[in-house]
C-alpha positions in Angstrom: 118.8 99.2 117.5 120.2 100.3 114.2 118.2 100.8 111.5 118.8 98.0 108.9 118.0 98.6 105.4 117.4 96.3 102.7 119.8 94.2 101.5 118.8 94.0 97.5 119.7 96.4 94.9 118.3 99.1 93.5 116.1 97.7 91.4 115.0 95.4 93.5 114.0 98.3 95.8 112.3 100.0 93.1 110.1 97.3 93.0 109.1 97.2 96.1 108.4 100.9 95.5 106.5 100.2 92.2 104.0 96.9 93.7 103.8 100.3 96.5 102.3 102.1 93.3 100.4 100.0 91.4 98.9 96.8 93.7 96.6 98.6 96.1 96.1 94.9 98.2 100.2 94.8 98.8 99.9 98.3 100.2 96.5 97.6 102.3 97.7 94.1 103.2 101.3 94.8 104.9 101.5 98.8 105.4 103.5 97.7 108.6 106.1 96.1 107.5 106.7 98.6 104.5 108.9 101.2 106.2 110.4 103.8 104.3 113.3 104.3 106.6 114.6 100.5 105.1 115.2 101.2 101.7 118.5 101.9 100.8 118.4 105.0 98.1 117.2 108.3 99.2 114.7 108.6 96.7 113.0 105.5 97.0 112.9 106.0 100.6 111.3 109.3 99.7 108.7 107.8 97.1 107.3 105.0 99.7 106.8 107.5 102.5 105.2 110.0 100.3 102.8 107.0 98.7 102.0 106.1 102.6 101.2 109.6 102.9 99.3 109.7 99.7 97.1 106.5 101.0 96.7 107.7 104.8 95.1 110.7 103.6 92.6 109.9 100.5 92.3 105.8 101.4 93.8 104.8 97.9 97.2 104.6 95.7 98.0 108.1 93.9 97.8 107.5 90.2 101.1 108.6 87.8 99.8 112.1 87.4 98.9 112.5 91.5 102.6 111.0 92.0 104.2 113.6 89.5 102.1 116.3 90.4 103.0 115.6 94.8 106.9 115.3 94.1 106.8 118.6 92.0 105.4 119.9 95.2 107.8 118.3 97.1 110.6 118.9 95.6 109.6 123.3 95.3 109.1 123.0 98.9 112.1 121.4 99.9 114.5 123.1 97.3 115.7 119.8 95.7 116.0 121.5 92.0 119.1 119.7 91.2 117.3 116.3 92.0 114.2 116.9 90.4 115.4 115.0 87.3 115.9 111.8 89.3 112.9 111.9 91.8 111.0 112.6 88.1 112.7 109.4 86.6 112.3 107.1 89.4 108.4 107.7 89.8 108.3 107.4 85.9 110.4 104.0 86.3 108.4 102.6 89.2 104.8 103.2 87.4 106.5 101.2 84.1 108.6 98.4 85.6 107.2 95.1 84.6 106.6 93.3 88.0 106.9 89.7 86.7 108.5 88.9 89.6 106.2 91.0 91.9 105.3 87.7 94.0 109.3 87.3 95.0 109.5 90.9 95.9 106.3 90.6 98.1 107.7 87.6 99.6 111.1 88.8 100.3 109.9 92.2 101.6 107.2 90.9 103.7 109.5 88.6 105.5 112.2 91.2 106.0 109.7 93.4 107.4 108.3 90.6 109.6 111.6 89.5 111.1 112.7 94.0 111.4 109.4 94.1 113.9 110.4 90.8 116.0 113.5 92.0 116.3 112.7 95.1 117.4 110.1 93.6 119.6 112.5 91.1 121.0 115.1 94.5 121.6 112.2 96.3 123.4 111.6 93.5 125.2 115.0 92.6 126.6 115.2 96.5 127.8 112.5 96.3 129.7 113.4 92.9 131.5 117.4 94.6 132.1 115.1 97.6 133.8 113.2 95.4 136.0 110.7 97.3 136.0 108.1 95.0 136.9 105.1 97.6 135.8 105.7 96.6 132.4 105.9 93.2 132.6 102.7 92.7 131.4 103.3 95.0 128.1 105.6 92.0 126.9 102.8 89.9 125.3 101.3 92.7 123.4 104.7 93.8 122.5 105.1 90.3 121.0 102.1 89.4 119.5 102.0 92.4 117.7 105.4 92.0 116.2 104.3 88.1 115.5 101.4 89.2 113.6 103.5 92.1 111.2 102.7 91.5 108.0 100.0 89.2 108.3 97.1 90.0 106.4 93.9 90.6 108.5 92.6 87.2 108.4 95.3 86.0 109.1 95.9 88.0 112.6 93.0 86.5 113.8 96.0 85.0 115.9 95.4 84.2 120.0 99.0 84.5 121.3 97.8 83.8 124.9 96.7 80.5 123.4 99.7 80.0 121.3 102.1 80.4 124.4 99.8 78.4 126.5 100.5 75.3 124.4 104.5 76.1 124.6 106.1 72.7 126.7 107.5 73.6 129.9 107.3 73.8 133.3 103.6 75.4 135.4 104.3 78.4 137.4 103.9 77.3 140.9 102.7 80.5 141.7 102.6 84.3 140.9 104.8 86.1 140.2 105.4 88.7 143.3 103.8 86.1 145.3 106.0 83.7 148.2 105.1 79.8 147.8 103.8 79.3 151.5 104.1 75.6 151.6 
């Protein structure tokens, strides 16, 4: 599947990036449906996975000086001299945007985010039915469930997708599958 990035502009972006930075429940809540790999600008793409980063390893949101001070580092270790001044700017800009609008940007992300893991789910899934490979048949609910319950906040994925396809209309399996009806 091709990667799809977000549609919005830059700014937009940024504030996805910025509600990354300053709302720790936005980060805690839906981590998995903020992928770095769907913004469109480099170094916004760069500033969520380095905040994820940040977070996975000390359990909270890097403050403006943390930020500053890890880009620095980043940007000596990976040679980027001549984009220091933006990488700089950006971080600056994301800690000072005014996020007046931060409950559109959650909403919009969240269910861009949500609809990237069904599809994916839904591509996985169609591989492995074209493989018949009937071993990981029973991967399939996991597979979907898990994608149904992206960026739903931990009450909320107190979801039973067994249940939930159970009360789906249609027809009872006569019997299982592998299995030869012997009537």
């Amino acid at each position: 599947m091709t990667q799809v990035k977000y549609r919005q502009g830059q700014e937009f972006q940024a504030k996805i990036v910025a509600l990354m930075l300053r709302d720790p429940a936005f980060l805690v809540s839906y981590w998995d449906v903020l992928d770095p790999r769907f913004f469109s600008f480099d170094t916004l793409s760069l500033l969520a996975r380095e905040t994820i980063k940040y977070f996975e390893k000390y359990g909270k949101i890097p403050t403006v000086e943390a930020m500053m001070s890890e880009m620095e580092e980043y940007i000596f270790r990976n040679r980027l001299h001549d984009e220091r001044e933006e990488i700089i700017n950006t971080v600056d800009y994301c800690f000072r945007v005014p996020l007046d609008d931060g409950n559109y940007i959650k909403d919009k992300t969240i269910t861009f985010g949500k609809t990237m893991a069904l599809k994916r789910a839904t591509s996985e899934v169609v591989d492995i039915l074209e493989s018949e490979d009937e071993s990981r048949y029973d991967e399939i609910p996991n597979m979907m469930h898990h994608a149904l319950s992206a960026g739903m906040t931990l009450h909320q994925k107190n979801f039973d997708f067994n249940a939930f396809l159970k009360k789906i209309p249609g027809p009872e399996p006569t019997h299982k599958r592998g299995k030869k009806d012997r009537n």
